[in-house]
C-alpha positions as CSV (number, residue, x, y, z in Angstrom):
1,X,21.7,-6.3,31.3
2,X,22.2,-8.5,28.0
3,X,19.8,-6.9,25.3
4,X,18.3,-8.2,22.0
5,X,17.2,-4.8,19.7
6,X,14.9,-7.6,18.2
7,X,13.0,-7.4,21.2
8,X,11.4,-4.3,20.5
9,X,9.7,-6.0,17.4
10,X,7.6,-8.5,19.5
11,X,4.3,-8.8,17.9
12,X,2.4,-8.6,21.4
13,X,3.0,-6.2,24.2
14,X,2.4,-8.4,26.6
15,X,5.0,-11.5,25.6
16,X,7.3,-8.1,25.5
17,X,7.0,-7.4,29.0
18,X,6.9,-11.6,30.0
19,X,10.1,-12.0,27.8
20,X,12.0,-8.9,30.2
21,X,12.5,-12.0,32.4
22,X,14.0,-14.4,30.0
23,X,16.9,-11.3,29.1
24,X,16.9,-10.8,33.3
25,X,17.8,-14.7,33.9
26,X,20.2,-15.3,31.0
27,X,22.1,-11.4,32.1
28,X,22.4,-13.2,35.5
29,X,23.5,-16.8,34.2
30,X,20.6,-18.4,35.5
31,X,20.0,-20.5,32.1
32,X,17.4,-23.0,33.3
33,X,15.4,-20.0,34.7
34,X,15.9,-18.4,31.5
35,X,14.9,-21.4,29.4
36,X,11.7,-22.3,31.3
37,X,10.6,-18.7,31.3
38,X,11.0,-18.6,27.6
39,X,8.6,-22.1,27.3
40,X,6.1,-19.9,29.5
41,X,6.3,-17.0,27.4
42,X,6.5,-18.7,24.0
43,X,3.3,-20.9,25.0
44,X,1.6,-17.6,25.9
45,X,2.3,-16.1,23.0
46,X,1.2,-19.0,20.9
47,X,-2.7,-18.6,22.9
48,X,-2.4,-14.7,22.0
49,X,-1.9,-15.3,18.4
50,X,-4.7,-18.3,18.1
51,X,-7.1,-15.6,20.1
52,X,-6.4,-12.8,17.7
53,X,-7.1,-15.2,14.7
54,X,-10.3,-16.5,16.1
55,X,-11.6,-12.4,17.8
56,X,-10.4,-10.9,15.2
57,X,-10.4,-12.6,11.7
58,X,-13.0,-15.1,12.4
59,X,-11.0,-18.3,12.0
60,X,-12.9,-21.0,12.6
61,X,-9.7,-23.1,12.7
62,X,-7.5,-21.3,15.5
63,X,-10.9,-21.3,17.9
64,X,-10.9,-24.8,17.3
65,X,-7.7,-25.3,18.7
66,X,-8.4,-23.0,21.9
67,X,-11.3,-24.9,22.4
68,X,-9.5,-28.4,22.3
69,X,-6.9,-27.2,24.5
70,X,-9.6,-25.4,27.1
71,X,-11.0,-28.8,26.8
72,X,-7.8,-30.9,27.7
73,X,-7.2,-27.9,30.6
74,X,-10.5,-28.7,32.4
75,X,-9.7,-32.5,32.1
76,X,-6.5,-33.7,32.3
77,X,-4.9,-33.5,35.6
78,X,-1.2,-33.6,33.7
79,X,-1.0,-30.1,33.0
80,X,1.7,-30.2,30.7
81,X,-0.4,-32.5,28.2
82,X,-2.4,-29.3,26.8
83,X,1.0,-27.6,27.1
84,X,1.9,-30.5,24.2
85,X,-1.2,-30.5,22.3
86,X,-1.4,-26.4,21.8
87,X,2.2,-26.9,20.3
88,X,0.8,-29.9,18.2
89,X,-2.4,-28.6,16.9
90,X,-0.8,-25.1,16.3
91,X,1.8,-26.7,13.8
92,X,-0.4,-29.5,12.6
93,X,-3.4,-27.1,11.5
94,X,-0.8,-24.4,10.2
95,X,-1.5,-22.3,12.7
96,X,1.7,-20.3,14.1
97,X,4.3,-23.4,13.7
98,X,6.2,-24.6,10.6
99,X,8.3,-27.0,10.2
100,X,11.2,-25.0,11.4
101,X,10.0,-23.5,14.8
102,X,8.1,-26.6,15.1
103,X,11.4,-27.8,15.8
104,X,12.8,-24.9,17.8
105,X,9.6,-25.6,19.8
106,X,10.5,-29.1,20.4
107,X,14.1,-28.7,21.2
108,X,13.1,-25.8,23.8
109,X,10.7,-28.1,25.2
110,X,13.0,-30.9,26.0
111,X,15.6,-28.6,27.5
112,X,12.9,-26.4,29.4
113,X,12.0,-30.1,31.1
114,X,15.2,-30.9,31.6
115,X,15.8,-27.6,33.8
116,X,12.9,-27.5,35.2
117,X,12.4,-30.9,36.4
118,X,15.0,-32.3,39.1
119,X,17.0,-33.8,36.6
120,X,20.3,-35.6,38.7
121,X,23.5,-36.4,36.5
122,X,25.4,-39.5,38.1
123,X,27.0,-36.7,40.5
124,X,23.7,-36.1,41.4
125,X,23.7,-32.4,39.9
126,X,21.2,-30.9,39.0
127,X,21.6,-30.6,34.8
128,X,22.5,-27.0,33.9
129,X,22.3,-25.7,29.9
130,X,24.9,-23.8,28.7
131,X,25.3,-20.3,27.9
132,X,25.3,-21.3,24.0
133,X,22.1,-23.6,23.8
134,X,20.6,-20.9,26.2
135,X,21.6,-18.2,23.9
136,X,20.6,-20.1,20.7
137,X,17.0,-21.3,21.7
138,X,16.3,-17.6,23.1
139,X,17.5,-15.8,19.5
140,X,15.7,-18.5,17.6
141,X,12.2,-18.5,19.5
142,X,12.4,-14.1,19.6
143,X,12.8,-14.1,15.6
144,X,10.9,-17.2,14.4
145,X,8.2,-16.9,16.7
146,X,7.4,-14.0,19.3
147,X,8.1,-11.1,16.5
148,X,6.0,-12.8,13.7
149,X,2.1,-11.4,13.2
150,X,-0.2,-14.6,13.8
151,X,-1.4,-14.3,10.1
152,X,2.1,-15.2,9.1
153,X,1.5,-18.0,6.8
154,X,0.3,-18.4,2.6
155,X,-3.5,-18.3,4.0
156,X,-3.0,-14.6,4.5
157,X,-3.5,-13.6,0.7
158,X,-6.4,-16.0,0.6
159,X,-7.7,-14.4,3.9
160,X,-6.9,-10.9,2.6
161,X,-8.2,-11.1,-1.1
162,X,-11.4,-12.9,0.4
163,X,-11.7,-10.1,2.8
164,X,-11.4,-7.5,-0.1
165,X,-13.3,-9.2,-2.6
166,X,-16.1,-9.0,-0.2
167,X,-15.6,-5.4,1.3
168,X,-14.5,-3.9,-1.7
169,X,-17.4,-1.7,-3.0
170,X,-16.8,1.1,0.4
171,X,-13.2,0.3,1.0
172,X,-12.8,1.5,-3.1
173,X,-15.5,4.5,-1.9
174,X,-12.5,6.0,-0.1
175,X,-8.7,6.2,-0.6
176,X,-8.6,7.2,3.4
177,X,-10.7,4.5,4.2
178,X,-8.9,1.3,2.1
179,X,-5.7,2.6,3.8
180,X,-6.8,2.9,7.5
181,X,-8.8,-0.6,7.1
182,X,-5.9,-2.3,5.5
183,X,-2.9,-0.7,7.8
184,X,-4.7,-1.4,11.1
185,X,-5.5,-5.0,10.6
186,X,-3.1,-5.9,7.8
187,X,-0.1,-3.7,7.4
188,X,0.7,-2.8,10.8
189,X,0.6,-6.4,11.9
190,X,3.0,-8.0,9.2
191,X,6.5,-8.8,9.7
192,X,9.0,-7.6,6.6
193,X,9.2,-11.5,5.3
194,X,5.3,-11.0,4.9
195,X,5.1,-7.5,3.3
196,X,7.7,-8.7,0.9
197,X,5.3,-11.6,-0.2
198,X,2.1,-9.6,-0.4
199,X,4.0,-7.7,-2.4
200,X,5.2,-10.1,-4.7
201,X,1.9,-11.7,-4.7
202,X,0.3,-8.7,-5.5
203,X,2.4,-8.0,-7.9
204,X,1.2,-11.0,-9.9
205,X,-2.8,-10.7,-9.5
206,X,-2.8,-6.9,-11.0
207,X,0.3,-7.3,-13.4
208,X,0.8,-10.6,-14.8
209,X,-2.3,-12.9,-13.8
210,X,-5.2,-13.3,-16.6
211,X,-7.1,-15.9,-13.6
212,X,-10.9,-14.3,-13.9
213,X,-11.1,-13.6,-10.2
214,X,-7.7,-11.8,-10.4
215,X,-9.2,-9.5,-13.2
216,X,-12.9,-9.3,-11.1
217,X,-10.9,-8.1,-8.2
218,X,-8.4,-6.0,-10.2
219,X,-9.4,-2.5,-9.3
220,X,-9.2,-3.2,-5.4
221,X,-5.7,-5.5,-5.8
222,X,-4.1,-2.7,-7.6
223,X,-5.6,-0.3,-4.2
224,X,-4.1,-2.5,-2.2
225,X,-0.9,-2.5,-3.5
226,X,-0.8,1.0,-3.9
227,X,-1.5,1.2,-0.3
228,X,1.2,-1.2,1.0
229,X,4.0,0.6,-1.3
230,X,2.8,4.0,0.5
231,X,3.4,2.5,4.2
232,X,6.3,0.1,3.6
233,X,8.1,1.8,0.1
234,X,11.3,2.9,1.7
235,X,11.3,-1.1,3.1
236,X,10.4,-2.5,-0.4
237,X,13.1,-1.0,-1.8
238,X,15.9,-3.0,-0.6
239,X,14.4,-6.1,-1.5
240,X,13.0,-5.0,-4.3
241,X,16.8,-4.0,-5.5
242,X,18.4,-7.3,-4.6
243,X,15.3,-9.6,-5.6
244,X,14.3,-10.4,-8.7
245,X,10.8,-9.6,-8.4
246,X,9.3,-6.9,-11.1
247,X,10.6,-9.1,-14.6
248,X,7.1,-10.3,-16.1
249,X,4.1,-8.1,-17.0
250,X,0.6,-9.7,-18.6
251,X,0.4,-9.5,-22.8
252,X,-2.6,-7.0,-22.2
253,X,-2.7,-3.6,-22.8
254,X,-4.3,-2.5,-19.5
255,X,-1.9,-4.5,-17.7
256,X,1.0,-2.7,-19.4
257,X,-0.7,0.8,-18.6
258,X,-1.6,0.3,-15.2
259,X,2.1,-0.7,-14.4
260,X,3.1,2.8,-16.4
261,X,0.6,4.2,-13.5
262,X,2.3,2.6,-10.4
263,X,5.4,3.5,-11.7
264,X,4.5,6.7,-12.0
265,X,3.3,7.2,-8.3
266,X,6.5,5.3,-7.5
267,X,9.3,5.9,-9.8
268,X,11.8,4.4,-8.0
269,X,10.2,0.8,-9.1
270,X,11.2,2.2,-12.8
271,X,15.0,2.0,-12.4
272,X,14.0,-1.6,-10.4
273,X,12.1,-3.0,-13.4
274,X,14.6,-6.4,-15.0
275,X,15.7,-5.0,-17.7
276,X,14.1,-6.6,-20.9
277,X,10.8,-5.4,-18.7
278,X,12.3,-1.9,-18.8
279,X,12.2,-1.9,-22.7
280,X,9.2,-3.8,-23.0
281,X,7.3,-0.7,-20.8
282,X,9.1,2.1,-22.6
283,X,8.1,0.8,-26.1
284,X,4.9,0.5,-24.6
285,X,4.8,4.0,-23.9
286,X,6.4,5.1,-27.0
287,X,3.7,3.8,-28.8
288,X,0.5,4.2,-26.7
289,X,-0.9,8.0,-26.8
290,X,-3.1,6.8,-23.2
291,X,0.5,6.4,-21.1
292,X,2.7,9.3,-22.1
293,X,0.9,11.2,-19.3
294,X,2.1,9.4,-17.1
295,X,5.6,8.4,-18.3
296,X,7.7,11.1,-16.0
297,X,9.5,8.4,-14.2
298,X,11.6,8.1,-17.8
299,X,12.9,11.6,-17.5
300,X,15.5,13.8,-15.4
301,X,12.6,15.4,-13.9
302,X,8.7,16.4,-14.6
303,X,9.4,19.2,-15.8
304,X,11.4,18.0,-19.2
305,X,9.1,15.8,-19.0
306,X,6.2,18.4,-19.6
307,X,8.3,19.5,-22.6
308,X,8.3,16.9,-24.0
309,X,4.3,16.1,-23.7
310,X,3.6,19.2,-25.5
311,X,5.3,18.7,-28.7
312,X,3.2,15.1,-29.1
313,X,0.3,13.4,-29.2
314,X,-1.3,12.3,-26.1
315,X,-4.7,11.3,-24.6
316,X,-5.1,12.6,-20.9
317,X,-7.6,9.6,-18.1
318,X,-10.4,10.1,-16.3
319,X,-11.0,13.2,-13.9
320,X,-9.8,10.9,-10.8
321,X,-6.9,9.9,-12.1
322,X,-5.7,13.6,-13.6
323,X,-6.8,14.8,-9.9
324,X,-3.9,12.7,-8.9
325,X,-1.3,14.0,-11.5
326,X,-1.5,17.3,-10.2
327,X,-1.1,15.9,-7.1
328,X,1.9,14.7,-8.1
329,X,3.1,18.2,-9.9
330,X,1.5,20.2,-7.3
331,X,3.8,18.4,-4.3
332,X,6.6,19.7,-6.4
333,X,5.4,23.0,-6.8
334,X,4.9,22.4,-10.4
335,X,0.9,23.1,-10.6
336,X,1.7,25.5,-13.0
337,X,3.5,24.0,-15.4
338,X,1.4,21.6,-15.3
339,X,-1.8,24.0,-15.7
340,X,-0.1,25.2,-19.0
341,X,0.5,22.2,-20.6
342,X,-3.7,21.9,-20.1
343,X,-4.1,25.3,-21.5
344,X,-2.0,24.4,-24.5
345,X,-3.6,20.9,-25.1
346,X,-7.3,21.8,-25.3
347,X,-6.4,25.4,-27.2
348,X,-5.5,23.2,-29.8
349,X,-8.6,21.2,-30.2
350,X,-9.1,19.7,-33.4
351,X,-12.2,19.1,-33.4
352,X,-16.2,19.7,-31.4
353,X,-15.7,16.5,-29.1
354,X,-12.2,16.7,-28.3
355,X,-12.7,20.3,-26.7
356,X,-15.5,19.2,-25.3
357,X,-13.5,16.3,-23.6
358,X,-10.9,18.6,-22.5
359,X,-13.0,21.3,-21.1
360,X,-14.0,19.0,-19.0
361,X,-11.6,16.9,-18.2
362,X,-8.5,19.9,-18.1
363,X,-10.3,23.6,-17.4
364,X,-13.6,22.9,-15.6
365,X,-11.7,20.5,-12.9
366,X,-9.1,23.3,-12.0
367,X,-10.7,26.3,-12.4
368,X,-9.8,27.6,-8.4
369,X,-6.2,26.6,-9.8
370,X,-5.7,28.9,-13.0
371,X,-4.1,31.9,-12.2
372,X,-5.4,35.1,-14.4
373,X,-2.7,35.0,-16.9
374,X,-3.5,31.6,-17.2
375,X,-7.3,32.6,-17.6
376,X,-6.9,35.5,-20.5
377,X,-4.6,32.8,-22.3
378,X,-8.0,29.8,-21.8
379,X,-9.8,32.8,-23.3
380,X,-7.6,33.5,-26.0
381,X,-7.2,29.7,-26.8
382,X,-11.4,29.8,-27.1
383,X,-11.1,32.8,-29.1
384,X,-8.7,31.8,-31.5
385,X,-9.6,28.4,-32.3
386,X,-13.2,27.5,-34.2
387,X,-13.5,24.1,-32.7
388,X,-13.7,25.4,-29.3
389,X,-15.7,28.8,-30.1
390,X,-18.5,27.2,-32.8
391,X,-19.4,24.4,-30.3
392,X,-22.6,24.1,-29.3
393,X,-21.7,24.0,-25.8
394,X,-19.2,26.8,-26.1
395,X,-21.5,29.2,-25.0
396,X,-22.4,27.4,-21.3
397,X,-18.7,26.5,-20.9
398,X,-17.5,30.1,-21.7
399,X,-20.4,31.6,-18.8
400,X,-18.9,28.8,-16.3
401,X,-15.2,30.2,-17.0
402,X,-16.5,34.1,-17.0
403,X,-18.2,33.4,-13.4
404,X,-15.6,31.9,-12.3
405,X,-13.0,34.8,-13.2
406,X,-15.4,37.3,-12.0
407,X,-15.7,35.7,-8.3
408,X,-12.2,35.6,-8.0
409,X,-10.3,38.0,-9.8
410,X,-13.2,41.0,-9.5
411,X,-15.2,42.7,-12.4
412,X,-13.1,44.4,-14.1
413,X,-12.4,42.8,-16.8
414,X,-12.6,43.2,-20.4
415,X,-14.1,40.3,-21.9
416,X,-15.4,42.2,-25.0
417,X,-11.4,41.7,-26.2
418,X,-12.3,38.4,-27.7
419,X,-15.0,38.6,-29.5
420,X,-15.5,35.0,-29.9
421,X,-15.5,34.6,-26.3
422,X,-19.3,34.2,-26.2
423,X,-21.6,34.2,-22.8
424,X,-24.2,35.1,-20.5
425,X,-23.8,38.2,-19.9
426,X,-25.5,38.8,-16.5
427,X,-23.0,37.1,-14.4
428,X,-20.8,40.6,-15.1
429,X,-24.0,42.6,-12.9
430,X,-22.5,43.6,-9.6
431,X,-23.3,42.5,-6.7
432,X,-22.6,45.3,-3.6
433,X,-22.2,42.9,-1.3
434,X,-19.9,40.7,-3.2
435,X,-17.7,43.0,-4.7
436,X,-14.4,41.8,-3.4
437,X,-12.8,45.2,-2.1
């Protein structure tokens, strides 16, 4: 039987299963069969989509329309007139139809009479379409129509950044929540034409755009972009590579950083970036201490990349954001390396705050990560260096670190070695049930 592989991307299952009859009547040459099955299908599909707008996205507009036509079905006795008006109102409101499968509609419509009807030639045959209109109006209903999501149109970023906007406080609560909520009624249900222009949409409201609700919003667009590149990267790509979409980036500084941060989750956009952007970001990083950290995607590898952070001068985020830098290292098997690079950054402290800072932000976070060589070398960081050891919170740090050491490597351990290494002595008691051989 003739086969379409597009037919396995038909939005709904059940227009899939309807449209196994359309493929059956064309395989057997029955082409009017074949055209007015696919009317029947496509008009079926067309109630689908206006159902799932108005169920499941609340618009007011597409249950307008079913209601009109449910309204014309109860009262007309043609029933082909709410046939007509569904195709009308569905194009007029913008609902399903453009311009172009407007037309495809229209010219399937005719033909689909025209077969179905007893339409006599002067021979008195009845009037048969041939295999190339049959073919055509079948390919061009399947891609422009039966495969596309029923949010296919430029309401969905208004629908989606409204939906956002508004949910954003407990979809932002949760990285496993955002992506579940935006996959299963977003993502899942958008055509590549679509994900390509969220994503170039996207792309504009968290990178370029300085419109207030675009920097209100920013923290959940950015989400939401991250999320889309995580299910559909290896399909951005292509586009991406052959487009000419990542060229402009906002005058701000936290626009420019937060691209350094996408880039560095997905480095491949790096090598994709137009190319007086490229030297725009990397003088950006160059001379910002806040974006070196995260500046890998410039390198052969993390690793020379590590190098090269610990001969400068560099400012580390916030605790959620170096969470997901070791990640990033740790997926590569590089938590290590990465782990030393901390250890060498807060041993040299130059002054009370800064060790503070990076106590908190580089030990205290990772201390089920250290290994014990990579403890005795934090201890003999703290007792080498007077800006860590003369701190006033030195002392409660140090006990949190010797605890810590204690409950996983054991007790014997000679702390008295570094005799700046001051702390409460009574976590070293030993506990017979919790000695750890």
């Amino acid at each position: 039987m003739f086969y379409l592989t597009e037919v396995e991307e038909i939005y709904d299952n059940r227009t899939k299963l309807y449209f196994e009859e359309v493929l059956t009547s064309y395989s057997s040459k029955s082409y009017r069969s074949a055209l007015v099955s696919l009317y029947s299908v496509t008009i079926c599909d067309i109630i689908y989509k206006l159902k799932e707008l108005s169920e499941d996205y609340d618009d007011e507009s597409a249950e307008k329309i079913l209601s009109e036509m449910e309204e014309e079905m109860s009262r007309k006795s043609d029933l082909s007139f709410w046939e007509s008006k569904l195709i009308d109102l569905a194009y007029d409101r913008h609902k399903i139809l453009n311009n172009e499968t407007k037309a495809y509609m229209d010219t399937l419509k005719k033909f689909r009479n025209l077969s179905a009807h007893p339409s006599l030639n002067e021979n008195y045959e009845l009037y048969q379409p041939n295999k190339e209109i049959t073919i055509a109006l079948i390919k061009n209903i399947l891609s422009e129509i039966l495969i596309k999501s029923p949010i296919l149109n430029n309401k969905i970023v208004d629908k989606l950044t409204d939906d956002l906007s508004e949910n954003k406080d407990w979809l932002l609560a949760s990285n496993e929540n955002l992506n579940s909520y935006l996959l299963k009624k977003y993502f899942e249900k958008m055509d590549p034409s679509t994900i390509k222009y969220i994503f170039k949409t996207f792309w504009k409201f968290c990178y370029v755009s300085d419109d207030e609700k675009c920097l209100e919003n920013i923290e959940i667009n950015i989400a939401t972009l991250k999320s889309l590149l995580k299910y559909k990267y290896e399909e951005l790509i292509p586009y991406l590579e052959s487009e000419d979409v990542l060229k402009q980036v906002g005058d701000s500084y936290i626009q420019k950083l937060n691209v350094c941060k996408l880039l560095f989750l997905f480095p491949k956009l790096y090598l994709l970036l137009e190319e007086n952007l490229k030297r725009e970001i990397d003088t950006f990083i160059d001379t910002n201490n806040d974006a070196k950290i995260f500046s890998y995607f410039k390198y052969k590898n993390k690793i020379e990349h590590l190098e090269n952070l610990r001969n400068i001068n560099m400012n580390f985020p916030k605790d959620k954001e170096i969470n997901t830098i070791y990640d990033t290292y740790a997926d590569e098997g590089l938590q290590d390396k990465l782990l030393d690079l901390f250890i060498e950054k807060f041993g040299n402290s130059e002054n009370f705050d800064e060790a503070n800072e990076l106590f908190d932000k580089l030990v205290y976070p990772f201390l089920e990560n250290y290994n014990f060589e990579q403890f005795e070398r934090i201890m003999e960081k703290i007792n080498t260096n007077s800006q860590i050891y003369n701190r006033r919170r030195n002392y409660r740090d140090n006990t949190k670190l010797a605890s810590k050491i204690i409950e996983r490597f054991g007790y014997d351990i000679d702390f008295q070695q570094y005799s700046n290494f001051k702390y409460d002595e009574s976590v070293n008691q030993v506990d017979d049930n919790n000695i750890p051989f």
